[in-house]
C-alpha positions as CSV (number, residue, x, y, z in Angstrom):
1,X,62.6,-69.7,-28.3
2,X,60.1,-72.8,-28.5
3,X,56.5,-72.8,-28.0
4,X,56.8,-75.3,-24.9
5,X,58.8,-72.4,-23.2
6,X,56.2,-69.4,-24.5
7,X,53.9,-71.5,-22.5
8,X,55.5,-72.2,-19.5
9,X,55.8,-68.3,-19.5
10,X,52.6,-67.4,-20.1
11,X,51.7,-69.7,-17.0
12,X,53.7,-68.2,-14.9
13,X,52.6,-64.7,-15.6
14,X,48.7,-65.7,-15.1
15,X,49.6,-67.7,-11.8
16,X,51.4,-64.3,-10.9
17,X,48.4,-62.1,-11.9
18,X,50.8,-59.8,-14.4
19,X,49.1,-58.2,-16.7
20,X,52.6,-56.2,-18.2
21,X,54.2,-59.3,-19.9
22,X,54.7,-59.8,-23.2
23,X,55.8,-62.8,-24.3
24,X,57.4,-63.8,-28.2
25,X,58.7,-66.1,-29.9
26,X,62.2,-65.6,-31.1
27,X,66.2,-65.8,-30.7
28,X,68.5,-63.1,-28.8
29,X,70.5,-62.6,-31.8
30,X,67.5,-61.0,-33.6
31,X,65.0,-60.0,-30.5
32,X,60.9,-59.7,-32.1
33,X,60.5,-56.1,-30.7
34,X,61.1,-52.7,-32.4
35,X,64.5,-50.3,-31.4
36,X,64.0,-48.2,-28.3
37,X,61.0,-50.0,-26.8
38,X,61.8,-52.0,-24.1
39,X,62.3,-50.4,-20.5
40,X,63.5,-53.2,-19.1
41,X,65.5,-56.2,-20.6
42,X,66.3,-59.7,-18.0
43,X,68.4,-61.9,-19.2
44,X,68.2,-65.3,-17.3
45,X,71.6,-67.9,-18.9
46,X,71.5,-67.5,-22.4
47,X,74.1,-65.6,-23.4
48,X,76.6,-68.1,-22.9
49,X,74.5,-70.3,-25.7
50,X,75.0,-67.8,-28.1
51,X,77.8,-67.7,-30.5
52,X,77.5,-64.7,-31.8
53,X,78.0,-62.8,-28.1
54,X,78.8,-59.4,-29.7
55,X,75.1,-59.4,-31.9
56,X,73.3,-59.9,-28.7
57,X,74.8,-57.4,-26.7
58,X,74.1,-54.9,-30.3
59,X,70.6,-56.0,-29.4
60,X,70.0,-55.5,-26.4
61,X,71.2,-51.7,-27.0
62,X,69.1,-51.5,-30.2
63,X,65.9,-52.4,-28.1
64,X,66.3,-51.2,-25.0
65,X,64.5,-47.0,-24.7
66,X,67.4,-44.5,-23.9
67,X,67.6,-44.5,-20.0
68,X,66.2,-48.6,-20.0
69,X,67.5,-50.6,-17.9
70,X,68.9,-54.5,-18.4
71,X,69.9,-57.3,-16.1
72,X,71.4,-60.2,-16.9
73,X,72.4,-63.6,-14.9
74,X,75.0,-65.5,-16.7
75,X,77.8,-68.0,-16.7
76,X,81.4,-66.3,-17.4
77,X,84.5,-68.5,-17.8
78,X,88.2,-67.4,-17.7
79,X,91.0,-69.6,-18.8
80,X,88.8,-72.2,-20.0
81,X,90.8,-75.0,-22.1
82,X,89.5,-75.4,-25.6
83,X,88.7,-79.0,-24.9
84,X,86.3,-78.7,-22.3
85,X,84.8,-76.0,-24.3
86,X,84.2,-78.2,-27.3
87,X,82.6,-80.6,-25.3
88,X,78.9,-81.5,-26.2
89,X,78.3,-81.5,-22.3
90,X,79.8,-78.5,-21.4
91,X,78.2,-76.7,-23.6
92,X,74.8,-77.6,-22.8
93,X,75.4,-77.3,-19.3
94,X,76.2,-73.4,-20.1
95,X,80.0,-73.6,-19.7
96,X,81.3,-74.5,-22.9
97,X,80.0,-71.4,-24.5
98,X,80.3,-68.8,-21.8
99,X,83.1,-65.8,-21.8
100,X,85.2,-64.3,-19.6
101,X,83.3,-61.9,-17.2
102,X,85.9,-58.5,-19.0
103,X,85.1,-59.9,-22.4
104,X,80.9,-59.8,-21.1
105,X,81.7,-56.1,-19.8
106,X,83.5,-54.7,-22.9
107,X,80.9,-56.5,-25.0
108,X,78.0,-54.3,-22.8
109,X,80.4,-51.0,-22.9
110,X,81.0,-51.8,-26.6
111,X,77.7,-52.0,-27.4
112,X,77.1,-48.7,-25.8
113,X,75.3,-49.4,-22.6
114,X,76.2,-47.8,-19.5
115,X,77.1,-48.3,-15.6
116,X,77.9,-51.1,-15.9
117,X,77.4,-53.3,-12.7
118,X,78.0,-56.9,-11.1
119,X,76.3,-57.3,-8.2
120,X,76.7,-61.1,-7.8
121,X,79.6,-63.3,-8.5
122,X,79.3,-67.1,-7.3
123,X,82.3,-69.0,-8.6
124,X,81.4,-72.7,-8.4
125,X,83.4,-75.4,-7.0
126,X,84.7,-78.6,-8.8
127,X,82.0,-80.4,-7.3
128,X,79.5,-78.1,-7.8
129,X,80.8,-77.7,-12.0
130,X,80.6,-81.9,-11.5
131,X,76.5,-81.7,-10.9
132,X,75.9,-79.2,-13.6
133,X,76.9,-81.7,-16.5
134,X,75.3,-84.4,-13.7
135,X,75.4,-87.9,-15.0
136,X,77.6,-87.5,-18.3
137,X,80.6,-86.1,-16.2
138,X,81.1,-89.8,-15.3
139,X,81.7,-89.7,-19.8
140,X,84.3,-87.0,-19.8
141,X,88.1,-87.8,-19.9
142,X,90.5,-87.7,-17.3
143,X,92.6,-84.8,-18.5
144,X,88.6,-83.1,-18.5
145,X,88.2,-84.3,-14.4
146,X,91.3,-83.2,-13.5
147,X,90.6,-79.1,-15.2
148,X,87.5,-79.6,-13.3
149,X,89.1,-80.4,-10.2
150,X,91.6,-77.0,-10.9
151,X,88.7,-74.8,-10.8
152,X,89.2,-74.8,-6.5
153,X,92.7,-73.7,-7.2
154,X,91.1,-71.2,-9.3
155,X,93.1,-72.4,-12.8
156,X,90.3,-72.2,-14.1
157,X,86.9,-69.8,-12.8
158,X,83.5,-70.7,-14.0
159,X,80.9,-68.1,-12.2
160,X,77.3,-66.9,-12.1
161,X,77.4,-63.5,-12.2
162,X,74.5,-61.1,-12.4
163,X,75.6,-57.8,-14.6
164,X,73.5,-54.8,-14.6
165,X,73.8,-51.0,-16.5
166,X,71.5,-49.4,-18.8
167,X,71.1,-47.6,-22.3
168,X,72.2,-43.8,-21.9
169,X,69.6,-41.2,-22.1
């Protein structure tokens, strides 16, 4: 998305010796590659920045080849009060944004993509949801600390997950 990440990229890849990676500049809501080329899509936390969840999952069907394969690592969120998702902080700390792991699922199925899988699911702790928005939690409001501190009595889940299918044949 900005030219400081393109280059961290292509750094990696040369420090790795790839020689398959091809990196461009662009957002997920409008991917810069041409429908059915992509054999494998990896998405790595950024679907929960999007607001426009459906047109991403549209895309990653549009681009991926029939039979390709995608895997994504994201945050999902159920029962998530609208004031913590309006929160500056929790949004950029990939919270505020994210969706319910069903609603990520029937996004994918709706989109048309296939065997559907999650193969991790890490629900985080209140302390643990404390150090993502580090330093400006100690800014957020009491009623905010105490829905945090619900998420261990699981009122409210915020998870990794990692979600994997493909594009049918």
């Amino acid at each position: 998305m900005t030219d400081d990440m393109l280059a961290a990229g292509r750094k990696n890849a040369d420090g790795a010796g790839a020689t398959n990676v091809d990196l461009r500049k662009g957002i997920i809501e409008e991917l810069p590659v041409e429908d059915n080329s992509v054999d494998w899509l990896i998405s790595d936390c950024v679907i929960n920045l999007s607001p426009q969840k459906d047109k991403v999952f549209a895309e990653i069907a549009r681009v991926l080849k029939p039979g390709g394969r995608f895997s994504i690592s994201d945050i999902v969120a159920e029962d998530l009060p609208e004031k913590i998702r309006e929160l500056a902080v929790t949004y950029l700390a990939c919270i505020g944004g994210a969706i319910s792991e069903p609603e990520c699922r029937g996004g994918l199925e709706g989109a048309g993509l296939t065997d559907i899988k999650v193969t991790d699911h890490f629900v985080y702790s209140a302390s643990a949801l404390a150090d993502m928005v580090a330093s400006d939690f100690d800014n957020l409001s009491a009623d905010a600390e105490e829905i945090w501190a619900a998420n261990n009595n699981a009122v409210v889940k915020v998870a990794s997950v990692r979600i994997s299918g493909n594009k049918p044949r």
